[in-house]
C-alpha positions in Angstrom: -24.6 99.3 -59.0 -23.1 95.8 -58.6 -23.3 94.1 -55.3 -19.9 92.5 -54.0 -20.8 88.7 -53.4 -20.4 87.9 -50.0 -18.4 85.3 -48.7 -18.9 83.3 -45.8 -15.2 82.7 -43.8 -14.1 79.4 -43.6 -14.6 77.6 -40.5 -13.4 74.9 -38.4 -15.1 73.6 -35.5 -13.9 71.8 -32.9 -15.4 69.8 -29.3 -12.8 69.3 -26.8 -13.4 68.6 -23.2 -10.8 69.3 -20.0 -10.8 67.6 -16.8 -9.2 68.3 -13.5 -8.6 65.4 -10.9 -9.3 65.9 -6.9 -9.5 64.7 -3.8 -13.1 65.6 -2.1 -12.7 67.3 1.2 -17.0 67.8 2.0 -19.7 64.8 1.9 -23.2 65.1 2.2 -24.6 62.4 4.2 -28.0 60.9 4.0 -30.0 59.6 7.0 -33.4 58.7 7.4 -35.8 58.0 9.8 -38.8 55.6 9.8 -41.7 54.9 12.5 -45.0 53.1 12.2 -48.0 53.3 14.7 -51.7 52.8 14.4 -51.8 56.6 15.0 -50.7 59.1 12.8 -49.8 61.5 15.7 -47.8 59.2 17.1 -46.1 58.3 13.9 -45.6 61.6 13.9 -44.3 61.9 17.5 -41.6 59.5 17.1 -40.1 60.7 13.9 -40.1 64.1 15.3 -38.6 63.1 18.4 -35.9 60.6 16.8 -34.9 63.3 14.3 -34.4 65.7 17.1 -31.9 63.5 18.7 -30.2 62.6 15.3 -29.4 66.7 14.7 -28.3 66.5 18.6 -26.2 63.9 18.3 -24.4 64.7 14.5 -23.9 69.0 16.3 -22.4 67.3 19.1 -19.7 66.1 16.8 -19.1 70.0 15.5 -21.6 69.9 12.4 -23.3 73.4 12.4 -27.4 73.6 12.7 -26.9 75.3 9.2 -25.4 72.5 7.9 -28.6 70.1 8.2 -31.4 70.1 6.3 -34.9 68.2 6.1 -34.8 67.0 2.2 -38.1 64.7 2.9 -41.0 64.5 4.7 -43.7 61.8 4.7 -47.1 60.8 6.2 -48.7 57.6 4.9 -51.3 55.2 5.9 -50.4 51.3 5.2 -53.9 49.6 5.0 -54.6 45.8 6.0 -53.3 43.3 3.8 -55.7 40.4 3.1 -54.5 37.1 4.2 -53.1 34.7 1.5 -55.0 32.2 0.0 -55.3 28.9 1.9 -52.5 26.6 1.0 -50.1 29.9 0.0 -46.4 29.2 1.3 -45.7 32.0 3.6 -42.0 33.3 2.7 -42.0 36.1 5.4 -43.7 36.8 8.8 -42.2 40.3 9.1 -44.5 42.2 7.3 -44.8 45.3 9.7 -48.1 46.1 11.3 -51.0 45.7 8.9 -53.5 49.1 9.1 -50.6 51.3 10.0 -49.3 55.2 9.7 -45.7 54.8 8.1 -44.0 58.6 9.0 -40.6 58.9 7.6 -38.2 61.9 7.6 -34.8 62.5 5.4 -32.1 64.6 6.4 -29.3 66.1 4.4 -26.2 66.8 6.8 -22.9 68.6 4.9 -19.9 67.6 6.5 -16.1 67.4 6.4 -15.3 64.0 4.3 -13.0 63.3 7.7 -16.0 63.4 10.0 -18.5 61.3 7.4 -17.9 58.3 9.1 -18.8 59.7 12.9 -21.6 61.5 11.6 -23.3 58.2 10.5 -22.2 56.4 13.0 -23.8 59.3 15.6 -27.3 59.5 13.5 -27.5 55.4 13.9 -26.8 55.5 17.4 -29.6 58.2 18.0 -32.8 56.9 16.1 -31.5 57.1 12.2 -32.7 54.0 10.5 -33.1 53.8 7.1 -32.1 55.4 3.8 -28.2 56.2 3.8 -26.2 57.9 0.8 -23.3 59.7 0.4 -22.5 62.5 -2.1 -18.9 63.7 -2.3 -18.1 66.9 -2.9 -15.4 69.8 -3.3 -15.4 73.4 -0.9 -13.0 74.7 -4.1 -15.5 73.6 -6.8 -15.7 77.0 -8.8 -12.5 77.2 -9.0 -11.5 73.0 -10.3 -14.2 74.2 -12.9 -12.2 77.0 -14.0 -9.2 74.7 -14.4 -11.1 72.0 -16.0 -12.4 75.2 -19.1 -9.0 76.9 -19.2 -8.0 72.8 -20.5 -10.8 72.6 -22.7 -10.3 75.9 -24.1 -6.2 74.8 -24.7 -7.1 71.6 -25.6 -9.7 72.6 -28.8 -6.6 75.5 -29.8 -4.2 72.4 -30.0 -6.9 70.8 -32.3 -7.8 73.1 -34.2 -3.9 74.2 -35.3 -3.7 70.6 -36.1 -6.3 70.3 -38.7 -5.6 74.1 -40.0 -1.6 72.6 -40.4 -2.6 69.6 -42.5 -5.6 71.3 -44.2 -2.9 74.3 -45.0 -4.9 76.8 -43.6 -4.3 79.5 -40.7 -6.4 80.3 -37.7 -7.6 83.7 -38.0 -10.2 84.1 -34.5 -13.1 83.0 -32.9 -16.4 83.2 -33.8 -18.1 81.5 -31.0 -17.2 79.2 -28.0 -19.8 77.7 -25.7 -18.9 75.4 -22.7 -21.0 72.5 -20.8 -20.0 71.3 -17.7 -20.0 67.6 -15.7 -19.0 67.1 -12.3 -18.5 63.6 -10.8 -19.2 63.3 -7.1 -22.7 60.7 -6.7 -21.4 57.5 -4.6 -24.4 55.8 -3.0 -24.0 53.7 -0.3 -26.9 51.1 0.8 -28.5 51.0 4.2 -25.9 49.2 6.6 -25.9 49.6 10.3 -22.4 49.4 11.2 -20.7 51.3 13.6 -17.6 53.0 13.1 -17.7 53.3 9.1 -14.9 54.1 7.2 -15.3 56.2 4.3 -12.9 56.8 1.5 -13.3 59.7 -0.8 -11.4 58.8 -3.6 -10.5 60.9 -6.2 -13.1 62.4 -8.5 -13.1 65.1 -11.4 -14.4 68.2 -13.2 -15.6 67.9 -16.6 -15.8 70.9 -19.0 -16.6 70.9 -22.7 -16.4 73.5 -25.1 -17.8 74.2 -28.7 -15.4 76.2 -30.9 -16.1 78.0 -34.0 -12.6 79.3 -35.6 -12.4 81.3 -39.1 -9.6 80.7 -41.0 -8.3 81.2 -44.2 
């Protein structure tokens, strides 16, 4: 009995990415609060109380309680600094309280990109006073994804008939296709207490990358 040899189908592979421009309509804003006190109760206190005030303040504006979120939560003691040596040149006086309980709290607020700027402004104006960032976002994401693969997925076809043409071969299926995804959308802003902040979005986009096997022959 004489075995066939088997042949493996020729193959051409191809990487090909597809991207899809927009406009971010959501923002997640970044505030933090910070309070020091030689008690850690009343480290505690404060924080709670300024962060209470800061959610008040940012739902008065129309930002559902479901749309805030604690991200961070911190209790620590700052002990004593020794004094410099004698003759030291002392750069800074504002060195805090020495033996003191820093408490600090993050929050996470999700908000319309054309309320960012009131939101911070708000959180500032009711106790918010340290750590800002912004991360822009799209409400349609899934969907600029799907875009962004249907282009890949055209884009590695296009490729692949071009090196099948001048290598004088012709596409005959897939054998495999995997994707990878990268969405843009990190803008980090430093701490700045300014009131009425003007935020601009601009334009982002969705990445998405796929591997493509195709036989041919």
């Amino acid at each position: 009995m004489h075995m066939m040899p088997m042949h493996t189908p020729q193959q051409i592979t191809v990487v090909a990415t597809g991207t899809v421009s927009y406009v971010p309509d959501v923002v997640r804003v970044n505030v933090g609060i910070r309070a020091e006190s030689a008690s850690a109760a009343s480290a505690i206190d404060t924080i709670n109380k300024n962060a209470a005030q800061v959610i008040a303040a940012v739902t008065a504006l129309g930002i559902s309680p479901g749309s805030i979120k604690t991200i961070g939560y911190n209790l620590a003691f700052r002990e004593q600094q020794p004094p410099p040596p004698p003759g030291t040149a002392i750069v800074s006086t504002a060195t805090g309280n020495p033996g003191q309980y820093v408490a600090s709290e993050m929050l996470e607020v999700t908000s319309p990109v054309s309320l960012a700027g009131k939101v911070l402004d708000a959180a500032i104006g009711a106790g918010a006073n340290e750590s800002f960032g912004l991360n822009y976002m799209s409400s349609n994401a899934d969907t600029l994804y799907r875009k962004a693969l249907a282009n890949a997925v055209q884009s590695a076809r296009q490729s692949a008939d071009a090196i099948a043409a001048a290598a004088h071969l012709t596409i005959t299926g897939i054998q495999s296709i995997s994707n990878s995804s990268e969405q843009g959308g990190v803008a980090p802003m430093a701490a700045a207490f300014r009131s009425s902040a003007s935020l601009l979005p601009g334009t982002d986009a969705v990445t998405a990358t796929v591997y493509v096997v195709y036989t041919v022959k």
